[in-house]
C-alpha positions as a printed NumPy array, in Angstrom:
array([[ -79.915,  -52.801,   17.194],
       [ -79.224,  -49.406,   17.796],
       [ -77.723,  -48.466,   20.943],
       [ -76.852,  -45.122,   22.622],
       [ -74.   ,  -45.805,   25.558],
       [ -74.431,  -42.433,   27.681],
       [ -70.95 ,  -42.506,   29.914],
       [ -70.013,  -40.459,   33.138],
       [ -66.864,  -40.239,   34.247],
       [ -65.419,  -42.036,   31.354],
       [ -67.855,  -45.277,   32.56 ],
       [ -70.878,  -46.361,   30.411],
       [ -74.058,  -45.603,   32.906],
       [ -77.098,  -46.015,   30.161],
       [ -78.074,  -47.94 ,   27.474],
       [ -80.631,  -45.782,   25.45 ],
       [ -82.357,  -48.264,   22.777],
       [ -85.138,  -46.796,   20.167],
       [ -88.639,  -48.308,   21.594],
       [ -89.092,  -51.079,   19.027],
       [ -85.851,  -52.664,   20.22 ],
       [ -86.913,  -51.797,   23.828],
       [ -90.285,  -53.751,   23.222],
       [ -88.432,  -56.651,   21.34 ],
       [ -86.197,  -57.182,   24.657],
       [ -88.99 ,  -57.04 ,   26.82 ],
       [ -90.752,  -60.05 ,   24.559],
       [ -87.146,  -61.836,   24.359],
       [ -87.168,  -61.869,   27.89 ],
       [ -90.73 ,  -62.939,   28.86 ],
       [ -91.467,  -59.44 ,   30.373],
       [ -94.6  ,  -58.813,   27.634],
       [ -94.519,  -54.79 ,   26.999],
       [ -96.6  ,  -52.07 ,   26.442],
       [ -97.423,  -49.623,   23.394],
       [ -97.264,  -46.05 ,   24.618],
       [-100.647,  -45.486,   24.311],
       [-101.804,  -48.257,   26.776],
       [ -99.518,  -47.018,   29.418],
       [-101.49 ,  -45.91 ,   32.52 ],
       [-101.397,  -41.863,   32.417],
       [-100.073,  -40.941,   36.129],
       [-101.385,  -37.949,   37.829],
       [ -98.605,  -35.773,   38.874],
       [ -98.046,  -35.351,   42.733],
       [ -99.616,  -32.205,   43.967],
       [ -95.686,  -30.647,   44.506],
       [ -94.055,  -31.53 ,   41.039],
       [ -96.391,  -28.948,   39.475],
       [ -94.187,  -26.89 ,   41.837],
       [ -90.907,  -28.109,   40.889],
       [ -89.109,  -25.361,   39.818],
       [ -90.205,  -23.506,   43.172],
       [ -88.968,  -26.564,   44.984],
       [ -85.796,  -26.451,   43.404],
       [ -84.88 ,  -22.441,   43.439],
       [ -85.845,  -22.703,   47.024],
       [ -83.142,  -24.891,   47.589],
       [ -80.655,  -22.299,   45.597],
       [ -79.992,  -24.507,   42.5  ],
       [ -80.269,  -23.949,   39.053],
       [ -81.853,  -26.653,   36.545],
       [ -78.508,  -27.468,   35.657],
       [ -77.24 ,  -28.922,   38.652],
       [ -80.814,  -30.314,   39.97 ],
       [ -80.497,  -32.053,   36.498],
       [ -77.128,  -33.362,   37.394],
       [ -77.295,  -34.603,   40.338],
       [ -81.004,  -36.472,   39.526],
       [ -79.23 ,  -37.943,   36.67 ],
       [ -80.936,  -36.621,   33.984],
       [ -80.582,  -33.785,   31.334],
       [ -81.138,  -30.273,   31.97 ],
       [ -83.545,  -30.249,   28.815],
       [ -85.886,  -32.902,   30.255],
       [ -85.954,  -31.641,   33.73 ],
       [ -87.242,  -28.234,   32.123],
       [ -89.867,  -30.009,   30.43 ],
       [ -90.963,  -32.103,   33.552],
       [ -91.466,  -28.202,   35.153],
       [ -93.465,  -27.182,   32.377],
       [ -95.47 ,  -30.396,   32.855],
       [ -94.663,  -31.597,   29.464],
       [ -93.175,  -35.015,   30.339],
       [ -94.032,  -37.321,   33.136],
       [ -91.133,  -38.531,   35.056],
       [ -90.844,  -42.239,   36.099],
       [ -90.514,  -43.603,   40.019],
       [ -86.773,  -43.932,   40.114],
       [ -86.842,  -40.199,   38.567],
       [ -89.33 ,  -38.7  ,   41.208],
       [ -87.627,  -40.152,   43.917],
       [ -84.503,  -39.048,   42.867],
       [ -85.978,  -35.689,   42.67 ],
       [ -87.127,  -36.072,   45.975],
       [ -83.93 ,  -37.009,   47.508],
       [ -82.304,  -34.007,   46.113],
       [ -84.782,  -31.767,   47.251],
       [ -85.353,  -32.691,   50.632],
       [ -89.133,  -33.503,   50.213],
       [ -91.121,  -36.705,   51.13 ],
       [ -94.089,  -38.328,   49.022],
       [ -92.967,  -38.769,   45.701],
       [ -92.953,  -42.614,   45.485],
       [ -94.395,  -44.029,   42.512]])
């Protein structure tokens, strides 16, 4: 299996597996799984497609909204262009940061 240990602080935080092994714990484990294409597509809340407004309003760069939500600067770039969908614990994260209410998923 191959494993990507992402650390902060000198700690391991994440485990980042390729999907096949993902799926093939999920089965070990009695959870089932699901093929990206038979995930539910979620509608973004009304707000993300305002993200970046959201987030220079409160005076901080991608860099440290990415930081502090946990999650690379790259990826929170593409949630604000609307290219990626992020997950519950992601939006509320966001919303924590941010100050805003409504984003639970």
């Amino acid at each position: 299996m191959n494993v990507q240990v992402i650390e902060r602080d000198g700690e391991p935080e994440y485990a980042v597996v390729p999907w096949a092994d993902y799926q093939a714990l999920l089965q070990a484990a009695g959870q089932g799984g699901a093929t990206p294409a038979s995930r539910p597509a979620v509608d973004a809340p009304k707000a993300l497609t305002e993200l970046s407004a959201l987030r220079e309003a409160k005076g901080l760069s991608r860099d440290e909204l990415a930081r502090a939500v946990g999650i690379s600067p790259h990826y929170l770039g593409m949630i604000e262009s609307g290219e990626r969908q992020p997950d519950a614990a992601i939006l509320r994260a966001l919303a924590w940061v941010l100050g805003i209410s409504g984003w639970q998923a």
